[in-house]
N, C-alpha and C positions, 0 to 999 in steps of 0.2 A: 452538407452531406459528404462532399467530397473530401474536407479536412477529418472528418472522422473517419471514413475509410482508410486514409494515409496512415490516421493514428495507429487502426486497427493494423494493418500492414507492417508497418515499422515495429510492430510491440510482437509482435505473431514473428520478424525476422529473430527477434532476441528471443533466448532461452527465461525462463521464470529464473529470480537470484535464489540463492541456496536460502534458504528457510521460510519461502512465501508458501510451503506445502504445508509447516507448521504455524504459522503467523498472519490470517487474513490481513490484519494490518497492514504487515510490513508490504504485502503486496497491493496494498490499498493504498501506501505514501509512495510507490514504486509505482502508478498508476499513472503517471508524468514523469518525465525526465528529459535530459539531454542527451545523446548518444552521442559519443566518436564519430569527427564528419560533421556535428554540425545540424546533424537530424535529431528531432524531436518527435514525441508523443503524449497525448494527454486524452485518457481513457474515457473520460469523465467532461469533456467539453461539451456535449452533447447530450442533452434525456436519452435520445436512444444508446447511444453507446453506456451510458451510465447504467441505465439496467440491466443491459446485457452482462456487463460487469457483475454487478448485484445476483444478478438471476444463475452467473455461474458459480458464484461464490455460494450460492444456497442462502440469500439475506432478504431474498423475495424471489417471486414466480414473473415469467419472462411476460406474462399479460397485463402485471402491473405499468398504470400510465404517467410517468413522471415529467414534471412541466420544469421550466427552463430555472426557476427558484429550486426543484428541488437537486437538482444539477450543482448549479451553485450552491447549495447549502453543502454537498458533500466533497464539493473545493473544495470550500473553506476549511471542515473540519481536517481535511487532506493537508492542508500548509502548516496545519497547527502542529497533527502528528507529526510530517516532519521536522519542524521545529522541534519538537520536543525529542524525537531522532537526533539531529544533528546533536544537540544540546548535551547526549548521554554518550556520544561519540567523542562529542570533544572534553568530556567533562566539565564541562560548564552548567550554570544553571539556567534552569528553561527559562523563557518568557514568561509571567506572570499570565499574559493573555490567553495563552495556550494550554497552561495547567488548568486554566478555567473553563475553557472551551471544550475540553474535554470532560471534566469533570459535569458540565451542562450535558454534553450527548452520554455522556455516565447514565444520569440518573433520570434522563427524560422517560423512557418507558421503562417496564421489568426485562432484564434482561435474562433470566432463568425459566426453563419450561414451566408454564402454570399449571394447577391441576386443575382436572377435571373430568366428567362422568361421561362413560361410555356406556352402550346399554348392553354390549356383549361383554367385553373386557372390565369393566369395574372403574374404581378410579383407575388415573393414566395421566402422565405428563403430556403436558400439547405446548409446540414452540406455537407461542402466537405470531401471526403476521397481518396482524387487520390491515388490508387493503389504504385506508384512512390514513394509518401512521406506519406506513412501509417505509418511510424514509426516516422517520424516526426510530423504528427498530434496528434498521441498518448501521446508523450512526452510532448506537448504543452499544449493540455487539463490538462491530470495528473499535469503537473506544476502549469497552474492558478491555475486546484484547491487544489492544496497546498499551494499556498499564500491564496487562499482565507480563507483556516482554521486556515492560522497563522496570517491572518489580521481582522477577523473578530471573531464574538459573543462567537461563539463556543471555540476559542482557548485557555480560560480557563481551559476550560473541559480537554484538550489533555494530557494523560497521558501515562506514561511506566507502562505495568503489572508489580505488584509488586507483584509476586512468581516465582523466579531466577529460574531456567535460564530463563525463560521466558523473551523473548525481543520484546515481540509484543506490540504496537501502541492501545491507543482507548481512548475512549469517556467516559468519566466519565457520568454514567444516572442519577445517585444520589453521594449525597456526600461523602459517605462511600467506595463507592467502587471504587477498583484500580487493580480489576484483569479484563484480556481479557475473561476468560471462568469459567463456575463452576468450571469443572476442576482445573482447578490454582486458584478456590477461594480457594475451598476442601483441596489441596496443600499445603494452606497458612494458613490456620486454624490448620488444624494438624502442620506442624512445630511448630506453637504457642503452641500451647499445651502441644507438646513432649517439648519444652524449660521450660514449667513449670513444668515439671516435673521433671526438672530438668535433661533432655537429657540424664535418663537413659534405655538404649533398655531393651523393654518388650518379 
């Protein structure tokens, strides 16, 4: 309980990266990191904390009860994403494992509103979220849309912060920039600087 609190704390100190407003994803492989300093957080160590997550993202309702398997199952697909992150950052080719792990939480449920009969409205779309397979929808979602940002306009943009340790995910807004927060701009400016100075401590 207490390491998730931490989590909570340390992630809640950092601003959200530029494009996790557009991309659940990207803020679902940004759900763990390393920060500057040395401090970490990881959203998802936890059922509780893991639905919280879920339940703000709109991928399920915060009374859904997830057991320590289903925690762990959306690590997992979390290492993959970023894997397949890093992978289109460096231009390199994914892991084979990963394209497949995704492509599993692809097509495990329907990912598009289903129709169905309402007795006042008529037909009508309905996002399904059976209780049942709440974590299987979740996964499904988070998956298209991570292909969708590595198939599509944006995937350019996709960067790794560049002020180490920093391993967080984002959205380049302009062309200059490659860090997730001031914070690690600030980070990375200073390092620049103390190296011109020829790295000797003041």
């Amino acid at each position: 309980m207490e390491e998730t609190v931490a989590a909570d704390l340390a992630r809640a100190a950092l601003p959200p990266a530029p494009g996790t407003d557009r991309y659940r994803s990207l803020d679902f492989a940004d759900t763990a990191a390393t920060l500057p300093g040395g401090q970490g957080y990881d959203l998802l160590a936890a059922p509780g904390s893991a639905v919280r997550w879920l339940a703000a993202h709109r991928l399920t309702t915060p009374e859904v009860r997830l057991y320590d398997v289903c925690a762990r199952r959306m690590r997992t697909l979390r290492d993959h994403v970023r894997a397949l992150f890093a992978a289109r950052v460096e231009g390199a080719a994914p892991p084979e494992r990963s394209l497949h792990a995704v492509n599993a939480a692809l097509t495990a449920v329907p990912t598009a509103p289903l129709l169905a009969w309402d007795a006042t409205r008529g037909p009508c779309r309905v996002e399904a979220h059976p209780t049942d397979q709440a974590v299987n929808h979740a996964l499904a979602v988070l998956a298209a849309d991570a292909a969708d940002l590595l198939t599509g306009p944006d995937a350019g943009l996709l960067a790794a912060c560049g002020s180490p340790p920093c391993d967080r995910f984002l959205l380049r807004t302009h062309g200059r920039r490659h860090w997730c927060s001031t914070r690690c701009g600030d980070r990375a400016r200073a390092a620049r600087a103390y190296a011109r100075r020829g790295g000797t401590p003041r």
